[in-house]
C-alpha positions in Angstrom: 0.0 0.0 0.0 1.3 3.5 -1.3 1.8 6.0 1.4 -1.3 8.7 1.2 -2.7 11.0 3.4 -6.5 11.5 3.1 -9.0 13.8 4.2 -11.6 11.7 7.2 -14.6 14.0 7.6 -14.4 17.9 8.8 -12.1 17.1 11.6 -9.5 13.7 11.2 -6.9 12.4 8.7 -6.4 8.7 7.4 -2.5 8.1 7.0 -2.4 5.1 5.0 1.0 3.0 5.2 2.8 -0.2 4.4 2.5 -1.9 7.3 2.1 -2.2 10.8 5.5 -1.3 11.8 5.3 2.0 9.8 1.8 2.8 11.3 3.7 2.5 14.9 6.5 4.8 13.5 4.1 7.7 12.1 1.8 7.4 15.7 5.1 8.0 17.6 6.1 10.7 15.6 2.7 12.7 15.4 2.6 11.9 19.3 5.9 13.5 20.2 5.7 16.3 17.8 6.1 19.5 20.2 5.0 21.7 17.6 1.5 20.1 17.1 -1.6 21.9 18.5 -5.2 21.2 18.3 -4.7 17.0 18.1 -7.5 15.3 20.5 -6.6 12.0 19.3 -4.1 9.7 17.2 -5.4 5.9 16.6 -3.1 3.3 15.1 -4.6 0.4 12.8 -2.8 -2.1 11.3 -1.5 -0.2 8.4 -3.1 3.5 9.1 -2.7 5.9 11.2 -6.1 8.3 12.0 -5.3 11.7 13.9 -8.4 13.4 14.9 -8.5 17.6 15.7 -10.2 18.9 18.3 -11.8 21.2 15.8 -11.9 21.6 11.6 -9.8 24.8 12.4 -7.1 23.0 14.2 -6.6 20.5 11.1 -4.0 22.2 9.2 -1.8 22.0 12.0 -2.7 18.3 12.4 -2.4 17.4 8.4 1.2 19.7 8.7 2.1 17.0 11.8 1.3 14.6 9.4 3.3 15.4 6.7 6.4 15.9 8.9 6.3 12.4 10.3 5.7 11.2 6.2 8.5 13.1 5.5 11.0 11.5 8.7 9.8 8.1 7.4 10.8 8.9 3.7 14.9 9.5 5.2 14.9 6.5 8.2 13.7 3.5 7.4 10.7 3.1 10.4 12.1 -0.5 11.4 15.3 1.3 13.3 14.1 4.8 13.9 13.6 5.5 17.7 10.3 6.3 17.2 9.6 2.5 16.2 12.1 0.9 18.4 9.9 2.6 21.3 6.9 1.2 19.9 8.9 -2.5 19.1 7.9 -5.2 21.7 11.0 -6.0 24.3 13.9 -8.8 23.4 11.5 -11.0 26.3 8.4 -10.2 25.9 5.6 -11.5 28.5 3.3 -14.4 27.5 0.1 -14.4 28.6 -1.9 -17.9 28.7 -5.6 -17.5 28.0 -8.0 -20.6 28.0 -10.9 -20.9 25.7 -13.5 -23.0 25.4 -13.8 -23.7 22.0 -17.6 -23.7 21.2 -17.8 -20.6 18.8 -21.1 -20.4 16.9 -19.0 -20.1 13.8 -16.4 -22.9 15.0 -17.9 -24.8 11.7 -17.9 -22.4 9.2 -14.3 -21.4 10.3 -13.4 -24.7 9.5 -14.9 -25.3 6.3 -14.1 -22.0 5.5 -10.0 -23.0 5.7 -10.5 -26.7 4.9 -9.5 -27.6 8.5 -11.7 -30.0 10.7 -13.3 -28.0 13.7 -10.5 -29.7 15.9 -7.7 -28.8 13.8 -9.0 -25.3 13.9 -8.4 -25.5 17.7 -4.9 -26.8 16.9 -4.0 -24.1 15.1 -5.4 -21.3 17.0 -3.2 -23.0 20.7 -0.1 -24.1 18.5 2.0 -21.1 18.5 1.9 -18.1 20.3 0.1 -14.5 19.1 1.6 -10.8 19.2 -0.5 -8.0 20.5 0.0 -5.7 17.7 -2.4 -3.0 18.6 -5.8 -2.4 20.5 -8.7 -0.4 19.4 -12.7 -1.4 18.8 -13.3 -0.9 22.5 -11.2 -1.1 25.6 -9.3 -4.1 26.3 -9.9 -5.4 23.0 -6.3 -6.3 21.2 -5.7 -7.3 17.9 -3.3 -9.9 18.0 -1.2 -11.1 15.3 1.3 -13.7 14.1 -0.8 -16.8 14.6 -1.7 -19.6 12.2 -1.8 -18.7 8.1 -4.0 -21.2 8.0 -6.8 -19.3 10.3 -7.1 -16.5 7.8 -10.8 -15.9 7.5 -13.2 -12.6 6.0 -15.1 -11.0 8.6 -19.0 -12.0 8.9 -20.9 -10.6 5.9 -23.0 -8.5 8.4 -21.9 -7.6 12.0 -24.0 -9.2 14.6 -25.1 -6.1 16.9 -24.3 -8.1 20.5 -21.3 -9.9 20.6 -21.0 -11.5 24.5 -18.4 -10.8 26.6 -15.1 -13.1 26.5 -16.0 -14.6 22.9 -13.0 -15.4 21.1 -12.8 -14.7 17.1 -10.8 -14.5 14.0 -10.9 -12.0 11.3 -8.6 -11.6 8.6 -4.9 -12.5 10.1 -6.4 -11.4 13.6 -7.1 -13.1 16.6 -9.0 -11.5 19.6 -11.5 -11.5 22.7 -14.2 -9.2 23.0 -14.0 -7.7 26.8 -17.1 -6.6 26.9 -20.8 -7.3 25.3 -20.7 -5.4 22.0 -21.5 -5.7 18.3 -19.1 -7.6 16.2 -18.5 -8.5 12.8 -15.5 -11.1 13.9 -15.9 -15.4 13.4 -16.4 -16.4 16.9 -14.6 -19.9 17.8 -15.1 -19.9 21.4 -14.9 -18.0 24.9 -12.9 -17.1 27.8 -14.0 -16.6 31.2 -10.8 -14.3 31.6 -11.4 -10.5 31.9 -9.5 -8.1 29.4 -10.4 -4.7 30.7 -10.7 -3.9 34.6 -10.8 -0.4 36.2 -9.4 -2.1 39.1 -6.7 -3.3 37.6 -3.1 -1.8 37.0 -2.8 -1.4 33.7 -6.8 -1.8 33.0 -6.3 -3.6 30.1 -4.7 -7.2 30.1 -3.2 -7.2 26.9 -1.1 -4.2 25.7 1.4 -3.8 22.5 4.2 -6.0 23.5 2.9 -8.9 25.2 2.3 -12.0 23.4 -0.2 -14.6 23.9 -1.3 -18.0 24.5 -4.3 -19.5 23.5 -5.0 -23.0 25.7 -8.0 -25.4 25.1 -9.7 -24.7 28.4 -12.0 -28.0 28.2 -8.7 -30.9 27.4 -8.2 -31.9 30.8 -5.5 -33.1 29.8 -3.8 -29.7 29.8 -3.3 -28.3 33.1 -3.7 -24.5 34.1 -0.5 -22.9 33.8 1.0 -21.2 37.2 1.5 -17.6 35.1 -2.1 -17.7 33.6 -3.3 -14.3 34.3 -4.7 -13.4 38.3 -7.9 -11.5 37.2 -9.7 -14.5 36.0 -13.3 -14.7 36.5 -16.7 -14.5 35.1 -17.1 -11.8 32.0 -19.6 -9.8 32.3 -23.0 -10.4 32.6 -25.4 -9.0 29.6 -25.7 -5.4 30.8 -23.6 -5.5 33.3 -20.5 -2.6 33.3 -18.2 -4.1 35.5 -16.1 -1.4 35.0 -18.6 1.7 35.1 -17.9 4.3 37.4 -20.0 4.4 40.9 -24.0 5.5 40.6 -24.3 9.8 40.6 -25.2 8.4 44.7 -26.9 5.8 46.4 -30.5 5.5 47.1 -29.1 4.5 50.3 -27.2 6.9 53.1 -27.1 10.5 54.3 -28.5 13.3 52.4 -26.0 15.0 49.7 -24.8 18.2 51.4 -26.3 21.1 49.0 -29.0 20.9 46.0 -29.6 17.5 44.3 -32.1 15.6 42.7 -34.2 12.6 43.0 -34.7 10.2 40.3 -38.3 9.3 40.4 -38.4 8.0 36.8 -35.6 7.2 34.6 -38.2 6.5 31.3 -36.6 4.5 29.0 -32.5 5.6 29.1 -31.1 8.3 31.3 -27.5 8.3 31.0 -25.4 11.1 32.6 -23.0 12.7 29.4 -20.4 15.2 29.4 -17.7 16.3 26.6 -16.4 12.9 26.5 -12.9 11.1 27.0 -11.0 11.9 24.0 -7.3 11.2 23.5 -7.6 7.4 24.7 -8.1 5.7 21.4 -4.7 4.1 21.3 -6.2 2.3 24.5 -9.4 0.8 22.9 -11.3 3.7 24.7 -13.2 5.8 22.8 -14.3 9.4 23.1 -18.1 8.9 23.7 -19.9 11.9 25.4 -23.2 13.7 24.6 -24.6 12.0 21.3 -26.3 15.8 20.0 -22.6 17.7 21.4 -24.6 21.1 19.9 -28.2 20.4 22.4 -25.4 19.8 25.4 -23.3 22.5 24.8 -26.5 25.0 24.2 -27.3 23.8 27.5 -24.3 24.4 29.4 -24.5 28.3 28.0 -28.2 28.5 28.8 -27.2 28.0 32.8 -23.1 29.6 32.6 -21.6 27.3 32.7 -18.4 25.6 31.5 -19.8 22.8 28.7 -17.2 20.4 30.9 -20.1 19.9 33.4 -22.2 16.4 33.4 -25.7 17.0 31.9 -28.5 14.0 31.7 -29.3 12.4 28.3 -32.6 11.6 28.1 -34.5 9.2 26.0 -37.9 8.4 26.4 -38.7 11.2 29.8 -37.2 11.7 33.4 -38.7 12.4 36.5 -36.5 13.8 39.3 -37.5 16.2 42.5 -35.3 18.7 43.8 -34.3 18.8 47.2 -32.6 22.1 47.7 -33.5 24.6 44.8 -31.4 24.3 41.3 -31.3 26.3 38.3 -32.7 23.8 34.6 -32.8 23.9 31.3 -33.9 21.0 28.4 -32.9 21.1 25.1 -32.2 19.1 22.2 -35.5 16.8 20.5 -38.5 19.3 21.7 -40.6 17.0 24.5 -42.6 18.6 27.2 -41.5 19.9 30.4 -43.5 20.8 33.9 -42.5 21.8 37.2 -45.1 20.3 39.0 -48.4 21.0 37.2 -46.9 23.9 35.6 -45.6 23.6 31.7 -42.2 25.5 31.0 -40.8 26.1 27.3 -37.5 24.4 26.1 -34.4 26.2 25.5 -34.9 28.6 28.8 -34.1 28.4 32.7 -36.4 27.6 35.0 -36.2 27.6 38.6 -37.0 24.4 40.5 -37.6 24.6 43.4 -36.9 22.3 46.8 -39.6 19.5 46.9 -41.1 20.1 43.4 -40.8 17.8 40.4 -39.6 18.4 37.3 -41.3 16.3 34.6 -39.9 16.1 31.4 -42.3 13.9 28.7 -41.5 12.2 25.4 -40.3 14.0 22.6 -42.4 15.2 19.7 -39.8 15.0 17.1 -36.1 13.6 17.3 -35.2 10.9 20.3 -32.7 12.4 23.1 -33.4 15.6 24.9 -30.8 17.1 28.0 -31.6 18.1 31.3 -28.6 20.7 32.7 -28.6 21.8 36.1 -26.6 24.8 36.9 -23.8 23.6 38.4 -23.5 20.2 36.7 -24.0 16.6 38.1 -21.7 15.7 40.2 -20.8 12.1 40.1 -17.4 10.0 39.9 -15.3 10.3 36.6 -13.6 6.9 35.5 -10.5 8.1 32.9 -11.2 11.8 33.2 -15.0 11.9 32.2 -18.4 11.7 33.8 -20.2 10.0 30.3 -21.5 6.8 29.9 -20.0 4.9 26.9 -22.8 2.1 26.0 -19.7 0.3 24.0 -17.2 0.1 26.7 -18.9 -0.1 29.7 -17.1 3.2 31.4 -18.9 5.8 33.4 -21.8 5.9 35.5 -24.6 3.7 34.6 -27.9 4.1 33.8 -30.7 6.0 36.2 -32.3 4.1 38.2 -35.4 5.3 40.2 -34.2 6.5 43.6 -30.5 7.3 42.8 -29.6 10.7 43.9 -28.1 12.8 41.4 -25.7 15.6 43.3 -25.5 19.2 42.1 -22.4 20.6 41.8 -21.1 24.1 43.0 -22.6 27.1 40.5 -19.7 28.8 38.6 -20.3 31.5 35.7 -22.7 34.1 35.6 -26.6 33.0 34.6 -27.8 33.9 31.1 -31.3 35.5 30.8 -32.1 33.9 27.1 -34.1 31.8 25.2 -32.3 30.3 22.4 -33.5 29.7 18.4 -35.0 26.8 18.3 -33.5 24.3 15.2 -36.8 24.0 13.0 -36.8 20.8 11.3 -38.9 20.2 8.6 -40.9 16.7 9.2 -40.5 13.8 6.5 -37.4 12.5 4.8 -34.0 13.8 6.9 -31.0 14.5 4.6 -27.5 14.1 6.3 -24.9 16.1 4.8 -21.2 14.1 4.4 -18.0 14.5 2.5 -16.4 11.8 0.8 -14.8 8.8 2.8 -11.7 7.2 2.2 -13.4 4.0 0.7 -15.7 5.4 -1.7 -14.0 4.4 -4.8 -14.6 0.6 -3.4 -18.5 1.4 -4.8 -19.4 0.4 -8.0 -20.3 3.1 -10.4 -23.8 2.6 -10.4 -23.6 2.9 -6.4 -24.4 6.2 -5.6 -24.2 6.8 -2.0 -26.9 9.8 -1.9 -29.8 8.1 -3.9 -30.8 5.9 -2.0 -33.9 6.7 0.6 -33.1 4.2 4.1 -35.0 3.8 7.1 -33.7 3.3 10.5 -33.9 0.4 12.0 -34.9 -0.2 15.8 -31.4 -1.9 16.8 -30.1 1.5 16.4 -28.2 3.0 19.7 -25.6 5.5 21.0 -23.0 3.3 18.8 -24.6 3.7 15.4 -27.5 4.7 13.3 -28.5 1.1 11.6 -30.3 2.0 8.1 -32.6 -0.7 6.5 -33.0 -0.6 2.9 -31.2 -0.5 -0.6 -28.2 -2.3 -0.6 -24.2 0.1 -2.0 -22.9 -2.6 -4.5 -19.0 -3.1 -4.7 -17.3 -2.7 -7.5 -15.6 -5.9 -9.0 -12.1 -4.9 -7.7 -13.3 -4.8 -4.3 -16.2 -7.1 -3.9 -14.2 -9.2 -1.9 -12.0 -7.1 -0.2 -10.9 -6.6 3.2 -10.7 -3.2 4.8 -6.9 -3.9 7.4 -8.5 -2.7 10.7 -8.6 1.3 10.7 -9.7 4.2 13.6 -13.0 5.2 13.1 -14.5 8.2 13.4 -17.8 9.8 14.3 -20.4 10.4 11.7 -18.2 7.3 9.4 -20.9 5.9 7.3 -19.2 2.4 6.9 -20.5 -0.3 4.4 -20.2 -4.1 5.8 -20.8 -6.7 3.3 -24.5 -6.7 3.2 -24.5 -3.2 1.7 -26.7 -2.0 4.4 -24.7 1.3 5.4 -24.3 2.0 9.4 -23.7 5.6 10.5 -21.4 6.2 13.9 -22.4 8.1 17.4 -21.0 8.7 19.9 -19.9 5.6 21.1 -18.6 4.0 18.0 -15.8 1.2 17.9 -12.7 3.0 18.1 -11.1 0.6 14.8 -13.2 -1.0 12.6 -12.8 -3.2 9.1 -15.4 -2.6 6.8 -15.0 0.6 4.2 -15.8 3.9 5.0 -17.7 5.8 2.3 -19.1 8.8 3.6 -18.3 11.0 6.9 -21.0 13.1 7.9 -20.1 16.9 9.2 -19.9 17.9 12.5 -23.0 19.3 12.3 -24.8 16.2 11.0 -23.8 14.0 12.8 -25.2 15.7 15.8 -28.7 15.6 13.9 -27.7 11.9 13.5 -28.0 11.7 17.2 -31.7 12.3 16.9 -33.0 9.9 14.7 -36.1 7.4 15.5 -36.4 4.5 14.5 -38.5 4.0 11.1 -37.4 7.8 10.0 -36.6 8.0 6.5 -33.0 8.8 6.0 -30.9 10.2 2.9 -27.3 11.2 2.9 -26.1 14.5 0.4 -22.4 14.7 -0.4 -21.1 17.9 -0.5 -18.4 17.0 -2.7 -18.2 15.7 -6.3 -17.7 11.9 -5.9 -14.1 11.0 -6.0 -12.1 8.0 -6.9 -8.8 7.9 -5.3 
């Protein structure tokens, strides 16, 4: 692969590269460069490189990062620079033993897909060691390399939207273990009751660039635990469980929170407690998350004065809380109906709640998630710098629950008296602007990616918009091609094998290896954020369709 740089939506660059080692190489570089400004994250892929700026004005100084480390590679060769020998595992390296039990719903088609029996698939997957080469999709989860040839196998044509915790698969010339429940396009041959990502752990992750790994048939009793398998052990996860959230906003149980906070009396469907995200831990597997409609949460913050660092509530589906102590709201985002007590209050303006009364806010009439922000913020425990819940990766605080008690934080800023535009959106068919992705030349040239009319499915979530509808053909040079895992993006319209395109939120995988054809803007994909389920959905590229 010829070394490019490409343009990734409003705000990130693809830096496509030979290989791995080169990748490495160019994410050290752009990492240490003490000239760079404005990067809010850098995520290495198996061949890529995708640097992210805080903000489409900081990009130029992120593409001119770029090009430096392009031009460093073009005079050392990456294998020796120090750049990659930092990156290069030690002389030593760890092993870490992980045992499986190998009973993989697509243990069969594995094997009849490489011409193996299902046991000599097992064979091959514990008969030589693997070699974390990077980690990305979601925390904990590594891709490893250097295994079998023989185990080569195309992702599933259409990624299955849960995944459970532990399951073992193979994709392309990678093994791995999903650490948490999540969806997942990878052949699963098995799973391991071993946990890869704990808060409570030091590193959080069990397997980091460097190590290598073990796979052992956990079921042949004729192969005894090894002494150095890993401590942390255990059960994974149980469906919904987030074993490594963060602790509730408070107890239902306990003393009174000293100053204002609120009680939960009805969560409604999802409540989820959202700030500006984690950003600039994609190299871990940890992606930035956050408010899914960042322009309804920031409007928010500026309606009370505040900082748009504080924690706001997500709503989907209505919230119930009383005050105890008196605290400053506002909603905004999807327009729903709000009363303090009996009393209706508009959207988009402060309102004073008062101790004891409830605040009521109802089901919206257009759009899906709507944002309760108290003045002050809520004030609940951060896990890696943030307050958000990330559906994907099981970090933050969890869901609302009735009874929890959600503490208000101590008022900074000056109040604003003002009632903001409201964003009129016409009812009907929603058109999402994009720009052009890096794959969209994989199309065939009758596949126009703004023709087709899609409607959004129910499985859709804080991860991705799932669209139902006309299939985006291939063309013949790429019909059965293999995207090398790549950093993703929000707003990335990727294109698995089914043709069926799936749009990214907030909590999107943080590497992924199906092509990317479109990337909506900033602003889009924030309107994105609000779609319901059976909306009708077209995309508008804002650029003549290229082929790179």
């Amino acid at each position: 692969m010829p070394r490019r740089l490409l343009s990734y939506g409003e705000r990130a660059l693809l830096v496509e590269l030979e290989d791995l080692a080169a990748a490495l190489a160019v994410h050290a570089l752009v990492l240490r460069d003490v000239a760079l400004e404005g990067l809010a994250d850098a995520v290495p892929g198996a061949c890529t490189v995708v640097l992210v700026a805080d903000t489409p004005a900081s990009l130029p100084a992120v593409r001119a990062a770029a090009e430096r480390a392009l031009a460093h590679l073009t005079r050392v060769d990456p294998r020796v620079d120090d750049a990659a020998k930092q990156a290069d595992p030690p002389s030593e390296p760890e092993v870490v033993e992980v045992p499986v039990h190998y009973d993989g719903d697509d243990l069969d088609e594995v094997a009849e897909h490489t011409g193996l029996t299902p046991e000599e698939v097992v064979d091959a997957h514990t008969g030589q060691a693997w070699q974390v080469g990077f980690v990305g999709f979601a925390p904990g989860f590594a891709y490893l390399v250097g295994g079998d040839p023989r185990l080569r196998v195309p992702r599933r044509s259409s990624p299955r939207p849960r995944v459970p915790a532990g399951a073992v698969g193979l994709a392309d010339e990678y093994s791995g273990v999903y650490p948490r429940t999540s969806p997942g396009g990878w052949q699963l041959v098995g799973h391991t009751d071993v946990a890869l990502w704990d808060l409570d752990r030091d590193p959080p992750a069990l397997l980091r660039p460097g190590l290598r790994v073990r796979f052992t048939d956990a079921d042949d009793a004729a192969v005894p635990r090894a002494a150095g398998a890993p401590s942390s052990a255990g059960d994974p996860p149980s469906e919904g469980a987030l074993s490594s959230a963060g602790d509730p906003p408070t107890s239902a149980d306990g003393p009174d929170p000293v100053g204002p906070w609120l009680e939960v009396l009805d969560p409604g469907i999802l409540s989820l407690v959202q700030d500006g995200g984690r950003p600039g831990l994609a190299a871990l597997g940890v992606g930035p998350s956050g408010a899914a409609d960042r322009a309804a949460f920031a409007l928010g913050a500026r309606l009370v004065g505040q900082d748009a660092a504080e924690a706001a509530v997500e709503v989907l589906g209505g919230l119930v809380v009383r005050a105890h102590g008196s605290v400053t709201a506002v909603v905004t985002g999807a327009p729903c109906p709000v009363h303090v007590d009996d009393r209706p209050v508009p959207c988009n303006a402060p309102v004073l709640v008062r101790a004891g009364q409830v605040l009521r806010i109802g089901r919206p009439s257009s759009g899906l998630r709507s944002y309760l922000t108290v003045r002050g913020g809520i004030a609940t425990t951060a896990a890696l710098g943030s307050r958000s819940h990330d559906t994907l990766a099981g970090l933050g605080p969890p869901p609302l629950r009735a009874g929890d008690r959600l503490v208000v934080g101590p008022r900074r800023g000056h109040l604003l008296v003002d009632i903001a535009p409201v964003d009129q959106r016409t009812p009907g068919t929603v058109v999402l602007d994009a720009l052009p992705g890096p794959h969209l030349h994989w199309l065939a040239e009758t596949a126009q990616v703004d023709a087709p009319t899609w409607t959004v499915a129910a499985d859709s979530d804080r991860v991705g918009v799932r669209l139902a509808g006309a299939a985006l053909v291939r063309g013949a040079a790429h019909r059965e091609a293999e995207v090398p895992s790549q950093g993703l993006v929000r707003g990335a319209v990727q294109v698995p094998a089914d043709g069926v395109p799936v749009v990214f939120l907030a909590d999107h995988p943080v590497t992924g290896g199906y092509p990317v054809v479109a990337v909506l803007t900033e602003r889009a994909s924030d309107h994105a954020a609000q779609l319901a389920p059976g909306q009708a959905v077209r995309l508008r590229l804002l650029a003549a369709r290229g082929r790179r």
